[in-house]
N, C-alpha and C positions, 0 to 999 in steps of 0.2 A: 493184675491184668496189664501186661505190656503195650503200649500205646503202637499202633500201627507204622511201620516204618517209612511208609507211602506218606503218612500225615505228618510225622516226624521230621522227611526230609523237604517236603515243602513249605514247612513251618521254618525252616533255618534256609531256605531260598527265600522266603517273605523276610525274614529279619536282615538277611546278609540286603536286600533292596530297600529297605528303612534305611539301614544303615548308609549304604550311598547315598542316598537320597539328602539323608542331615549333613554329613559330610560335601555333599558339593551347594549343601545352603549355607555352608558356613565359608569355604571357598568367595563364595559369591555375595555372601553376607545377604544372602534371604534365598529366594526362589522368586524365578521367572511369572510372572504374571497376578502374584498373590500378594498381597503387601504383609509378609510374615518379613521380620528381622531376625538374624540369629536363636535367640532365645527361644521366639515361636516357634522354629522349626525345630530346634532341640525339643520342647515341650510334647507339639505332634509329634514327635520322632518315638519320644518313650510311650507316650498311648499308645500309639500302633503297634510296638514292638510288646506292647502289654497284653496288646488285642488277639494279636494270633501268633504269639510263641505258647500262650497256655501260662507264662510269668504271673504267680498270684502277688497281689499288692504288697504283702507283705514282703517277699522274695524281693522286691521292684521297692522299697524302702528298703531295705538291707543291703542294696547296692550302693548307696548313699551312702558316703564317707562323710558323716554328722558331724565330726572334727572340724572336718576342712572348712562345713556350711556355716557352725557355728563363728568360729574364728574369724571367716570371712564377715560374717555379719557384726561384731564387735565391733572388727577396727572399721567397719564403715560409720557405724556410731561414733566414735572416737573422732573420725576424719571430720562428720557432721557436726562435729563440737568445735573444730577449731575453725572451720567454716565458716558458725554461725558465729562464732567470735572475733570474724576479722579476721585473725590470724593472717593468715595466707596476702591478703591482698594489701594489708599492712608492711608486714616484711618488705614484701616486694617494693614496695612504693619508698620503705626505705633503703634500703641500698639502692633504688636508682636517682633519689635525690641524694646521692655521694658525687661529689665534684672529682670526679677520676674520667680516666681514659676510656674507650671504649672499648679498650683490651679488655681490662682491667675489671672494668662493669660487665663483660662476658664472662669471665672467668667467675663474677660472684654470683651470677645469675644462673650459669653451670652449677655449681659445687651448691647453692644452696635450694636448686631443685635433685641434685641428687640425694643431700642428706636428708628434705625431707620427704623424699620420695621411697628413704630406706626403711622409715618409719607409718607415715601415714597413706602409703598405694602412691603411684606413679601415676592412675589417672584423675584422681582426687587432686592433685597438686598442680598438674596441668590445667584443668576446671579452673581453677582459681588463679594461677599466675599469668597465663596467657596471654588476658584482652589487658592487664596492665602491664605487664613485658612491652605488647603492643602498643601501649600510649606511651609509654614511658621513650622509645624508639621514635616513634613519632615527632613528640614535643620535642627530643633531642638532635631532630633530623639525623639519627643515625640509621644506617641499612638493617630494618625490623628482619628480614632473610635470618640470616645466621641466629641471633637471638631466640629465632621460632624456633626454627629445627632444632639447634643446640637444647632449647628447652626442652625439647620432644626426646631428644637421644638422652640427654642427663639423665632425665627424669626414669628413663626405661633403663638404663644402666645403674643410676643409683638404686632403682629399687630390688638390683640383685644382688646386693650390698646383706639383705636380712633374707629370714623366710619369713618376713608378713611383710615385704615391700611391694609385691603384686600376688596375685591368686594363683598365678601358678604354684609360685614357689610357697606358699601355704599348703595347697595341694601337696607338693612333692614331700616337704616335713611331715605332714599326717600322716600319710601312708607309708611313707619309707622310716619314719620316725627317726628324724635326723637329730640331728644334737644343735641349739640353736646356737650354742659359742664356736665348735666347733666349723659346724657350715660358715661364722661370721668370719672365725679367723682365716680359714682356707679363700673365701672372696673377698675380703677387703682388698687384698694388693692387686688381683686382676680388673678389681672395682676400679680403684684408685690408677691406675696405668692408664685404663680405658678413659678414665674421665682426660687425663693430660691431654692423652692422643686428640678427643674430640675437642677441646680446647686449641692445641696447635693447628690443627688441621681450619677452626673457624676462624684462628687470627689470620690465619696466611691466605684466606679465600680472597680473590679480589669482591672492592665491595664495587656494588650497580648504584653505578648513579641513578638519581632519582628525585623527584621535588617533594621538599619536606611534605605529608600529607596531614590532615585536619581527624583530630579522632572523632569519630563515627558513634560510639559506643557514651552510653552511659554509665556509669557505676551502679551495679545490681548489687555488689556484694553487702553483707550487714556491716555495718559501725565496728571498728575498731573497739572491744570490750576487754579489757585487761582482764578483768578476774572471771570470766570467762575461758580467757586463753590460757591464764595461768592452770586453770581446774585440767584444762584439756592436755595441758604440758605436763603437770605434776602424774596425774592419770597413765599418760603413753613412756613417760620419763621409771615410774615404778615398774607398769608392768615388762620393759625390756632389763630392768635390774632381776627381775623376777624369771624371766626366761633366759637370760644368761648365768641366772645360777641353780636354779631347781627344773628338775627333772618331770614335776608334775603334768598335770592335763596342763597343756597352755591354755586351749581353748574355755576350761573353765575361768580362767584368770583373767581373760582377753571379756568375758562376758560379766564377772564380778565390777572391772572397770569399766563399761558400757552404764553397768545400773547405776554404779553412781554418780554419772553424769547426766544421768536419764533423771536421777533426784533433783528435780530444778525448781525453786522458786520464779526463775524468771523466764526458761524456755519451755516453751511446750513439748511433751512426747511427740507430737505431731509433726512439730517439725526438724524432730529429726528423722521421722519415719520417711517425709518428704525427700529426704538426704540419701537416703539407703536404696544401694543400686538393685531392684527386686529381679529386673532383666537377666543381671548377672546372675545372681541367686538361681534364676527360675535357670538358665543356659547349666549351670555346673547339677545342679539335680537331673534335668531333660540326656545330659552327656553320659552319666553315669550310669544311670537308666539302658541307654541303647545301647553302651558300651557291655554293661554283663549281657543284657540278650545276646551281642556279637559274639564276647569270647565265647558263651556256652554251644553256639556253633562248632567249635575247635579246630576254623579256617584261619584265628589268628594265631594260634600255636603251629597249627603248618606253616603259615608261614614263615615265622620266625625259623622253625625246624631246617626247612629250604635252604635260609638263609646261614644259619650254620654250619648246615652241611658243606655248605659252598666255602667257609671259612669265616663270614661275614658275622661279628658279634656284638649286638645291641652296644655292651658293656665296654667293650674297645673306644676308646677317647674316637678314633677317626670316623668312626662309624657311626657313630653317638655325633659327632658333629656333623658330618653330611645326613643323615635323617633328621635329624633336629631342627637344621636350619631350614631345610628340605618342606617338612610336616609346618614349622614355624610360619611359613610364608604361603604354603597352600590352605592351612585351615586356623591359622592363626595359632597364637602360643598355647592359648589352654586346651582346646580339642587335642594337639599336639600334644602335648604334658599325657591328656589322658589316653590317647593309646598306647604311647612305650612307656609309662609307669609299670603296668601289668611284668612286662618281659625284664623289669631291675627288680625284682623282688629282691631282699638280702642282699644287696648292694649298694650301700650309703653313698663310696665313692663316687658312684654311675651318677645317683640322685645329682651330688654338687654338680656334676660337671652340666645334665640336664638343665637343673637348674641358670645356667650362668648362662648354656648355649640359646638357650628356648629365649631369654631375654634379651640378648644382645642382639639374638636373631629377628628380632621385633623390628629393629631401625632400618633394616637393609631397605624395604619400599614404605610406601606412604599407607600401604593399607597393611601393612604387619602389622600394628598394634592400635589398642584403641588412644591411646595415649598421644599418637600420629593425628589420629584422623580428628580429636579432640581439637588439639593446636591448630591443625589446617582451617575447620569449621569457623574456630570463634577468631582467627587470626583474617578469614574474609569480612568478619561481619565490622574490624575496624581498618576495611577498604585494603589488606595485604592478601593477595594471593601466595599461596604453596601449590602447585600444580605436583604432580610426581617427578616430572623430570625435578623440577628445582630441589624437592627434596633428594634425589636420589645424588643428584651431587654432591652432598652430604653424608646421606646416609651410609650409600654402598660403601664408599670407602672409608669410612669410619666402623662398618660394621665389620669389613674383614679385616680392618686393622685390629679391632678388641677379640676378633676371635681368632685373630693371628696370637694375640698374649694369652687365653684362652691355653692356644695348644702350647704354648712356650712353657705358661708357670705349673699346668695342671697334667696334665697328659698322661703322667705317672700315678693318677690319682685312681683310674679305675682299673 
């Protein structure tokens, strides 16, 4: 028995207004009047679209790209391990007691928020470098400004250096099933250019005078624990030997080294469960969700259609960058990710260049990325403001300089 076409076509008018509806909460980074954040509104988004498209649970688990969740959920275990071991705020503390320049201590506080940024998520690293970037600035009356933002842009630049430096680009490797040495080799040199560029661009800023200020902040992070860090290091040090040469499930390998950091004599399960972004989790499930109710409408294939017709193709480098940066900055990167993945099927090349645009597209404003809005928060709480103007002086022009290299080194790629 044929379902009513009456009921059919208000069932895919109900979904296409879900669908807006999550989309200008993620715009807006919640809804007006309701204290949902992102994630909750993804959540409610896929109920609804659960509720009256007729989508049985199981279909609405099937939409769930389990790769991407799982993967994702590993290296946050992973990032949890070296967090609770110091790690992070360690480092930091050492190279800013290096008796150098403040060129110089920029340049290492760039490059070594980007390489760990390539490795362990760009907003895991910001979390943790930030409020001592911050003091570190401070105690040395140098202008905290550049430092912050430079942090914030590194860190979202180096982590398109891999595909498990942020969740997009996990996302895009799962589904388009990218090659993990592959995609490294094609982005290092646009990685590596970008970071110069944001380098030169922070030494030549003029710095703001300003009176040395008093850190604010205390130290939350745990005790520097060597063998600890070493478990954490030896663990994320295998498994990228492991994805740069074997072709397996990564995400199974990404969860093998999870357990056995989770095997602890001395940390609890608990707290690394503490560690684990379940937000994020819940937003990439709640995404996926509303997104197959959307396509099954078949308003997003017309569009695309439209859009070809006219000449205009996803897969085209220029196209692919003005949507990108476009989608990037109105619903932020991952929502972005998730509705032009659908229209790159069988095209790898599309994925990198997504991949690199959707990231570097992050730094242009203060609310592209959470990795921004991370630095800005914990950078007020030791008495620095980041307003938007101040970062966009930064960012803009650093953003279209690395996706100026973007169209320079790759452009042929799709």
């Amino acid at each position: 028995m044929h379902p009513d076409p009456l009921f059919v076509a208000m069932a895919d008018w109900a979904v296409v207004v879900i669908f807006g509806v999550v989309y200008l909460g993620m715009f807006l980074g919640g809804l007006p009047r309701l204290r949902l954040d992102r994630s909750g509104v993804a959540l409610l988004g896929a109920i609804a679209v659960i509720a009256v498209s007729g989508m049985g649970v199981v279909e609405a688990a099937e939409a769930v790209d389990l790769p991407t969740i799982l993967l994702l959920f590993a290296f946050m275990v992973i990032s949890a391990q070296m967090r609770l071991g110091g790690f992070y705020e360690a480092a930091t503390r050492r190279i800013g007691d290096l008796p150098v320049s403040d060129a110089l201590l920029l340049a290492l506080v760039v490059g070594m928020a980007a390489v760990l940024s390539a490795v362990f998520s760009n907003d895991v690293v910001c979390l943790a470098m930030a409020p001592v970037v911050a003091r570190l600035c401070l105690r040395r009356g140098a202008d905290p400004l550049p430092f912050l933002v430079g942090l914030a842009c590194a860190a979202n630049i180096g982590s398109a250096a891999t595909l498990i430096g942020n969740p997009q680009n996990m996302l895009i490797g799962s589904v388009l099933r990218l090659d993990f040495a592959d995609y490294a080799r094609h982005a290092v040199l646009p990685v590596t250019l970008s970071l110069v560029v944001l380098w030169v661009w922070l030494v030549c800023q003029p710095r703001t005078e300003h009176e040395p200020l008093p850190s604010n902040g205390a130290d939350d992070e745990p005790p520097f624990d060597a063998w600890q860090t070493v478990k954490g290091l030896v663990v994320a040090g295998a498994l990228l030997v492991l994805f740069l040469t074997q072709d397996g499930p990564h995400e199974v390998m990404a969860l093998v080294g999870a357990a056995l950091l989770l095997l602890s004599r001395r940390l609890a399960s608990a707290e690394f469960m503490k560690l684990v972004d379940w937000p994020l989790l819940i937003l990439f499930i709640g995404l996926f969700v509303v997104n197959h109710a959307f396509e099954q409408t078949g308003l997003a294939a017309e569009a695309v259609a439209w859009l070809q017709a006219r000449g205009v193709h996803l897969s085209q480098p220029g196209a692919l960058l003005v949507v990108g940066v476009t989608l990037s900055n109105l619903v932020s990167n991952v929502p972005a990710v998730m509705l032009l993945l659908p229209h790159l099927q069988g095209q790898p090349q599309a994925g990198v260049l997504l991949a690199l645009i959707t990231t570097f597209a992050g730094n242009l404003l203060l609310v592209g990325s959470i990795a921004n809005l991370i630095v800005a928060d914990l950078a007020r709480r030791q008495g620095v403001v980041i307003d938007w103007k101040r970062h966009a002086r930064i960012g803009v022009p650093v953003t279209l300089l690395s996706l100026g290299v973007i169209w320079i080194w790759l452009r042929d790629l799709a």
